[in-house]
N, CA, C and O atoms as CSV, one atom per row, in Angstrom:
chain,resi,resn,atom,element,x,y,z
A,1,UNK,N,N,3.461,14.958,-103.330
A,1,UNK,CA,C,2.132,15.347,-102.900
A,1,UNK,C,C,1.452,16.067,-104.070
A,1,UNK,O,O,1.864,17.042,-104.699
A,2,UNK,N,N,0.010,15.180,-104.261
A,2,UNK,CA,C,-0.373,16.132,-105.643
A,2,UNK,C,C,-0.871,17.944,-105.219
A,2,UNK,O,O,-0.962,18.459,-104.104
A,3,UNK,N,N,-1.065,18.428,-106.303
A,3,UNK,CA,C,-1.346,19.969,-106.063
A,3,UNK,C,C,-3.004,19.952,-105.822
A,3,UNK,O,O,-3.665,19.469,-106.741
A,4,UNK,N,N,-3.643,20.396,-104.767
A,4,UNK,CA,C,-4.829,20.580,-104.178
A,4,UNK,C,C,-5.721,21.249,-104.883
A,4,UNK,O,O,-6.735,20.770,-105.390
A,5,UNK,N,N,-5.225,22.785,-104.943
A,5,UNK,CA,C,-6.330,23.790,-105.918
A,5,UNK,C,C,-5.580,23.834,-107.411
A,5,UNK,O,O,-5.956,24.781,-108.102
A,6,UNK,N,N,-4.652,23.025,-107.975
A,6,UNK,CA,C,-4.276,23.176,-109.903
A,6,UNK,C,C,-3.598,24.171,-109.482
A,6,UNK,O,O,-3.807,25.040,-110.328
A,7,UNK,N,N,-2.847,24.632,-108.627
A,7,UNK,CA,C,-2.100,25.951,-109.204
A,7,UNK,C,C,-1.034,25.765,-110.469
A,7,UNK,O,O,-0.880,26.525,-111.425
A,8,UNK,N,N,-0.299,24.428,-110.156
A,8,UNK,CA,C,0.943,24.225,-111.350
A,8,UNK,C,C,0.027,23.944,-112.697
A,8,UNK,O,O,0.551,23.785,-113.799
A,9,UNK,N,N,-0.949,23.916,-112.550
A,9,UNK,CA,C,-1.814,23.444,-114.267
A,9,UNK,C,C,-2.243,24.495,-114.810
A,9,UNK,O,O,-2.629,24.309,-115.964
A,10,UNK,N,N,-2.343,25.700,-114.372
A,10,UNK,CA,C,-2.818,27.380,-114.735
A,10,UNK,C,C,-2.047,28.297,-115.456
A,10,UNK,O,O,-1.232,29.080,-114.967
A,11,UNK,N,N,-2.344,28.168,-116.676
A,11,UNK,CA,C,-0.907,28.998,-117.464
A,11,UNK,C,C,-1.215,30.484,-117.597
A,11,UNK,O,O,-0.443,31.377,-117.945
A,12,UNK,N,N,-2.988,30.603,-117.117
A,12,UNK,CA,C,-3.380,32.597,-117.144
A,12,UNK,C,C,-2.984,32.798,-115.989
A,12,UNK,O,O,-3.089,32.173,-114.934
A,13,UNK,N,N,-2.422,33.918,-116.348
A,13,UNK,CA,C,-1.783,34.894,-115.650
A,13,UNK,C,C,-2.665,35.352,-114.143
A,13,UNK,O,O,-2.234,35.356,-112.990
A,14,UNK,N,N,-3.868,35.674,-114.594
A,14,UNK,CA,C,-4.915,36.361,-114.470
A,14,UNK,C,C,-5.640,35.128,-113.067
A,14,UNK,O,O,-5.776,35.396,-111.874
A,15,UNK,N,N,-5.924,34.036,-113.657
A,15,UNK,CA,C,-6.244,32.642,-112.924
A,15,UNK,C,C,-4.997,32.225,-111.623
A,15,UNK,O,O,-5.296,31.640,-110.582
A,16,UNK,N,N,-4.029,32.540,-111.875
A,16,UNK,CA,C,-2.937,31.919,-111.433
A,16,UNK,C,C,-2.707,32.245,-110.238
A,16,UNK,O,O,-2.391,31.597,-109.241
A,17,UNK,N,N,-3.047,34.179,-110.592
A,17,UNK,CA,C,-3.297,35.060,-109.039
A,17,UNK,C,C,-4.152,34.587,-108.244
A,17,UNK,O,O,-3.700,34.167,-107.179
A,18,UNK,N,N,-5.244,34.516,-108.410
A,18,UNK,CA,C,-6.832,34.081,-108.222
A,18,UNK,C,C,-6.754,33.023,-107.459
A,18,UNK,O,O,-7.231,32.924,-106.328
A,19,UNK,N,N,-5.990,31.980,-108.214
A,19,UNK,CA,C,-5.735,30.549,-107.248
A,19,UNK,C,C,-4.883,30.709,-106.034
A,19,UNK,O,O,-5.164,30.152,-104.973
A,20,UNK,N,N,-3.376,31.814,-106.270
A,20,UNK,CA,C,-2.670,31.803,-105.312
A,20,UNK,C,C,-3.166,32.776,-103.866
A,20,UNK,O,O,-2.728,32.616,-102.727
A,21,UNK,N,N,-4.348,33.949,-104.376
A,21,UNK,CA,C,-4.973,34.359,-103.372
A,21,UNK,C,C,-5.972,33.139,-102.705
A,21,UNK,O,O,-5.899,32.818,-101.519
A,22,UNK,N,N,-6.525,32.776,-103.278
A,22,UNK,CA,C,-7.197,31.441,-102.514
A,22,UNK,C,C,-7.001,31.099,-101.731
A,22,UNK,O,O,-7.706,31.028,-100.725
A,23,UNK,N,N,-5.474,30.597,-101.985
A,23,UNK,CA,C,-4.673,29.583,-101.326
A,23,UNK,C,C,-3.948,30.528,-99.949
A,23,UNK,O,O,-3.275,30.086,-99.018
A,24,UNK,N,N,-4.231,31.491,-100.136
A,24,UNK,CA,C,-3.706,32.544,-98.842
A,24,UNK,C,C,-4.721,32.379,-97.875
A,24,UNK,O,O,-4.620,31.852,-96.768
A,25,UNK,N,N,-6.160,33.116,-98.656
A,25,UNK,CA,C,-7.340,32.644,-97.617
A,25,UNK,C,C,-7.497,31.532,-97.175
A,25,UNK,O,O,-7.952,31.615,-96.034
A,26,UNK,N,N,-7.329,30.342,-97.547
A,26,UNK,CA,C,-7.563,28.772,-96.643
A,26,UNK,C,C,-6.040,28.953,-95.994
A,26,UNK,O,O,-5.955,28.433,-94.882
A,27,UNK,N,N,-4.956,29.518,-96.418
A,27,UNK,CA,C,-4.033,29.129,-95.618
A,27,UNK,C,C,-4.360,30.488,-93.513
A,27,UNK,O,O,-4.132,30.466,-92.304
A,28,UNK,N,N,-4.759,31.019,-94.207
A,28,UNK,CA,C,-5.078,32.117,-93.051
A,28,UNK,C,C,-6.156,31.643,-91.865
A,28,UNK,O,O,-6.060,31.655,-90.638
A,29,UNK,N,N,-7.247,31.211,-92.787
A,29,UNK,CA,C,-8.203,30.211,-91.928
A,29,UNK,C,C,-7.659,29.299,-91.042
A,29,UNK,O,O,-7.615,29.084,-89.830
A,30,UNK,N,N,-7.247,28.823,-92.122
A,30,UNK,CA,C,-6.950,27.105,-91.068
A,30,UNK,C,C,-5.421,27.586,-89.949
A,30,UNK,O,O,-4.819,26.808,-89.209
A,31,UNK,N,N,-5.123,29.047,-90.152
A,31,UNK,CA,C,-4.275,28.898,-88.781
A,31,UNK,C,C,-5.077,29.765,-88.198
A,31,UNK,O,O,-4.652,29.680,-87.046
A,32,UNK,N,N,-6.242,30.821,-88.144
A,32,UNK,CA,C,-6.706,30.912,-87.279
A,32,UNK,C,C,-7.681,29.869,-86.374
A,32,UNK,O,O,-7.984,30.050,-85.194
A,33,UNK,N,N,-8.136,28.626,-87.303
A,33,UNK,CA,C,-9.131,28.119,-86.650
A,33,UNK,C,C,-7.461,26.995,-85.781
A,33,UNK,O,O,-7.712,26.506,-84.680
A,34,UNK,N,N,-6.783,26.873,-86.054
A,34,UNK,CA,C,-5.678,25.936,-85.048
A,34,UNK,C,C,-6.078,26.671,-83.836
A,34,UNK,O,O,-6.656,26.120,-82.899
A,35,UNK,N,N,-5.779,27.873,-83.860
A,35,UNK,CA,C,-5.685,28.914,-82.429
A,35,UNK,C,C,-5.971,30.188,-82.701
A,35,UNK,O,O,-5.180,31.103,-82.931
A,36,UNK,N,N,-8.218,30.225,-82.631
A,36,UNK,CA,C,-8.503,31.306,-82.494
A,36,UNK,C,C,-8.209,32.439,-81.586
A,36,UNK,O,O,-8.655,33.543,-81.898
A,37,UNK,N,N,-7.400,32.283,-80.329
A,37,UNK,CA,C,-7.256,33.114,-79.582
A,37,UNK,C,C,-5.983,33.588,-79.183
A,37,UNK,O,O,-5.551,34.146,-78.175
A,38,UNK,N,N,-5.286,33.037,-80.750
A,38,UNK,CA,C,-4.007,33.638,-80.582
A,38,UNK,C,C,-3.857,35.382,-80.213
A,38,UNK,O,O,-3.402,35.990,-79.244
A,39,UNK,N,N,-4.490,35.814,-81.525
A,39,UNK,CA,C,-4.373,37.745,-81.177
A,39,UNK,C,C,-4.871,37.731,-79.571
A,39,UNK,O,O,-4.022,38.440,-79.031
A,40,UNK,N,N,-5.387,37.487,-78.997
A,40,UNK,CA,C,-5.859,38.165,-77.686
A,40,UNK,C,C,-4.885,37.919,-76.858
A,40,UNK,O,O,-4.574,38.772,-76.027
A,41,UNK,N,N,-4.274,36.794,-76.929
A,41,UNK,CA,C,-3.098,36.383,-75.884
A,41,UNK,C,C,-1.976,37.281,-76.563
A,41,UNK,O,O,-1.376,37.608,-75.540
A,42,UNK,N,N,-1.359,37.836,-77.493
A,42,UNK,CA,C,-0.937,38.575,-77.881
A,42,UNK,C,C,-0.840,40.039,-77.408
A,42,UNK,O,O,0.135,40.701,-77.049
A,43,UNK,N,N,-2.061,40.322,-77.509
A,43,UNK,CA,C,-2.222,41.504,-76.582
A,43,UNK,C,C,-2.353,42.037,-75.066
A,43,UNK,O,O,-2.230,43.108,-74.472
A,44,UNK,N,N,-2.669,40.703,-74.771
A,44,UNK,CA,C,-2.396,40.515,-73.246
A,44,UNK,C,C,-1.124,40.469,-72.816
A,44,UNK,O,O,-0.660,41.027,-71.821
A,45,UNK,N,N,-0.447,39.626,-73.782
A,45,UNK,CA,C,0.726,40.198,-73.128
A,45,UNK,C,C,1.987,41.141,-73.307
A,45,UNK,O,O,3.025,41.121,-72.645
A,46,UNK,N,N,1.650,41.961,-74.345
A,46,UNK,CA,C,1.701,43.008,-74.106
A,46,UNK,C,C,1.672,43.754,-73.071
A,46,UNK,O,O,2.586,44.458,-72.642
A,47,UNK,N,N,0.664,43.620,-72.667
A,47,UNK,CA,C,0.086,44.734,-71.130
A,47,UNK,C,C,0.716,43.708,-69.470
A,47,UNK,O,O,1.205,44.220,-68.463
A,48,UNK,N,N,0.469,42.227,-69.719
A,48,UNK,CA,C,1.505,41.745,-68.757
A,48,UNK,C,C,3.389,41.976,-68.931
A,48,UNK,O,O,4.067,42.019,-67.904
A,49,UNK,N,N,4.080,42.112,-70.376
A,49,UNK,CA,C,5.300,42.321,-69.637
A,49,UNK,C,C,5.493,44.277,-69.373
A,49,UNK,O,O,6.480,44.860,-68.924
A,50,UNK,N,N,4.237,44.846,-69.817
A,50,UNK,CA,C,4.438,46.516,-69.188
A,50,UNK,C,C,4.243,46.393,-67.407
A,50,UNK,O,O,5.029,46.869,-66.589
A,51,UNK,N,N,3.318,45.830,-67.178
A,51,UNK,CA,C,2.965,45.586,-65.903
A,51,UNK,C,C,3.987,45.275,-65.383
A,51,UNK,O,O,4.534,46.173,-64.742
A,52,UNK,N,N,4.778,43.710,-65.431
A,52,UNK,CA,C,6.359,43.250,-65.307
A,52,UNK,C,C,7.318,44.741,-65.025
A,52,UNK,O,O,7.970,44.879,-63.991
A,53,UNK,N,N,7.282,45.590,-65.907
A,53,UNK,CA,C,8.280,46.442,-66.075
A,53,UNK,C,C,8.280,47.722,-65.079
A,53,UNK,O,O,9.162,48.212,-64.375
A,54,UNK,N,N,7.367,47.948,-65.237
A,54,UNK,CA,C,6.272,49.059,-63.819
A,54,UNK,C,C,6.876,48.429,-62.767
A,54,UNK,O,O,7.912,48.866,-62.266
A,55,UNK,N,N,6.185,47.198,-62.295
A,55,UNK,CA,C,6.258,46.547,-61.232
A,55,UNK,C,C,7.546,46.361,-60.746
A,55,UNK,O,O,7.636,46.648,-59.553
A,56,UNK,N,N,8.929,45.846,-61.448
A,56,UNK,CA,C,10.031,45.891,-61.219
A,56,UNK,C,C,10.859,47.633,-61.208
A,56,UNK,O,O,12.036,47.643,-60.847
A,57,UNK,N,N,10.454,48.479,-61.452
A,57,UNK,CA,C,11.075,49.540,-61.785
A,57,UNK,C,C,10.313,49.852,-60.239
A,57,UNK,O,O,11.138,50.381,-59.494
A,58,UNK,N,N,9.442,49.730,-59.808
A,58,UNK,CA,C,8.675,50.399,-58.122
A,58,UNK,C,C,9.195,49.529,-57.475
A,58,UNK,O,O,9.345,49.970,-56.335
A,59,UNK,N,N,9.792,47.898,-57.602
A,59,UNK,CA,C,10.681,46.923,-56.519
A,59,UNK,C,C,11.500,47.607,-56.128
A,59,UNK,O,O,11.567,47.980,-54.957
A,60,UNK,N,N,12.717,48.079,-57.504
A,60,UNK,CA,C,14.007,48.363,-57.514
A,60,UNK,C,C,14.044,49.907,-56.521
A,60,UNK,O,O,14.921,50.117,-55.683
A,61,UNK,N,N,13.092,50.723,-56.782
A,61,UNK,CA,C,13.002,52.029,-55.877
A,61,UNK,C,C,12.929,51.661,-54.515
A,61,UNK,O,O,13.725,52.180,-53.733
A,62,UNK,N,N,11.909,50.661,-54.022
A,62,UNK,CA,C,11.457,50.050,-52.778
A,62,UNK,C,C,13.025,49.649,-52.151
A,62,UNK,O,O,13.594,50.235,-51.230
A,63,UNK,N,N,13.303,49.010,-52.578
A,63,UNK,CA,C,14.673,48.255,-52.328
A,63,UNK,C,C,15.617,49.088,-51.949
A,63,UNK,O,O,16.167,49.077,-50.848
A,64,UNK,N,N,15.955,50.258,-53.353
A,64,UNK,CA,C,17.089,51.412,-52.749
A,64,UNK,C,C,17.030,51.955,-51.378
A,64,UNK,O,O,18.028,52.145,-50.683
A,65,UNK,N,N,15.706,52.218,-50.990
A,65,UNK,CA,C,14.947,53.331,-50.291
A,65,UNK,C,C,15.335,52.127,-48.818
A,65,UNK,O,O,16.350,52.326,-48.150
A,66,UNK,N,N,14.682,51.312,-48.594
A,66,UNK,CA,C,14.901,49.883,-47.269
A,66,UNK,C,C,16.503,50.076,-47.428
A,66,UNK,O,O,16.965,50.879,-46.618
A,67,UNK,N,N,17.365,49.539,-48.247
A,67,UNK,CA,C,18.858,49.370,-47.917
A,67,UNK,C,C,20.055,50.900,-48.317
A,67,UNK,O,O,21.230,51.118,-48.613
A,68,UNK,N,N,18.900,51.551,-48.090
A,68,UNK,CA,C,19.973,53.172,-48.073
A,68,UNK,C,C,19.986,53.606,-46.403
A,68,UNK,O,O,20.749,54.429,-45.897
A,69,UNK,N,N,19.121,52.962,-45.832
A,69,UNK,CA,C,19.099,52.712,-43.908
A,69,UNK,C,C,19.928,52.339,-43.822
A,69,UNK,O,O,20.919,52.983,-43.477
A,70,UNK,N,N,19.921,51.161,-44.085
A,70,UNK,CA,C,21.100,50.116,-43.283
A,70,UNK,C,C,23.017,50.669,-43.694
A,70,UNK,O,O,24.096,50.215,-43.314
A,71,UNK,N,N,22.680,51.702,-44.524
A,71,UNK,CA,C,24.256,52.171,-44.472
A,71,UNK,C,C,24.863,52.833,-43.425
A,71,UNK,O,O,26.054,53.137,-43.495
């Protein structure tokens, strides 16, 4: 596969950076534009498996509390 932006043809030092930051920014783009809404689902769920964890930690109390009767 030939090289896109010349990075292997750049012998300054100085240029070489320049190209390989480039090549960070289009590489950053083109995975946010795949799936702009990755970060948000990210953070959502975050707050869905705390919720999960809450929610199961008030089951598990519920539960003790119903089958500590029946002893």
């Amino acid at each position: 596969m030939p090289d896109p932006l010349g990075i292997s043809s750049v012998t300054d030092a100085a240029k070489r950076t320049e190209m390989q930051n480039t090549a960070k920014s289009i590489t950053s783009f083109l995975t946010w534009a795949a799936d702009p809404h990755a970060a948000d689902r990210t953070r959502l769920g975050y707050y869905v498996i705390g919720y999960l964890i809450v929610l199961s930690g008030l089951l598990y109390v519920v539960k003790k509390q119903i089958w500590s009767r029946l002893k």
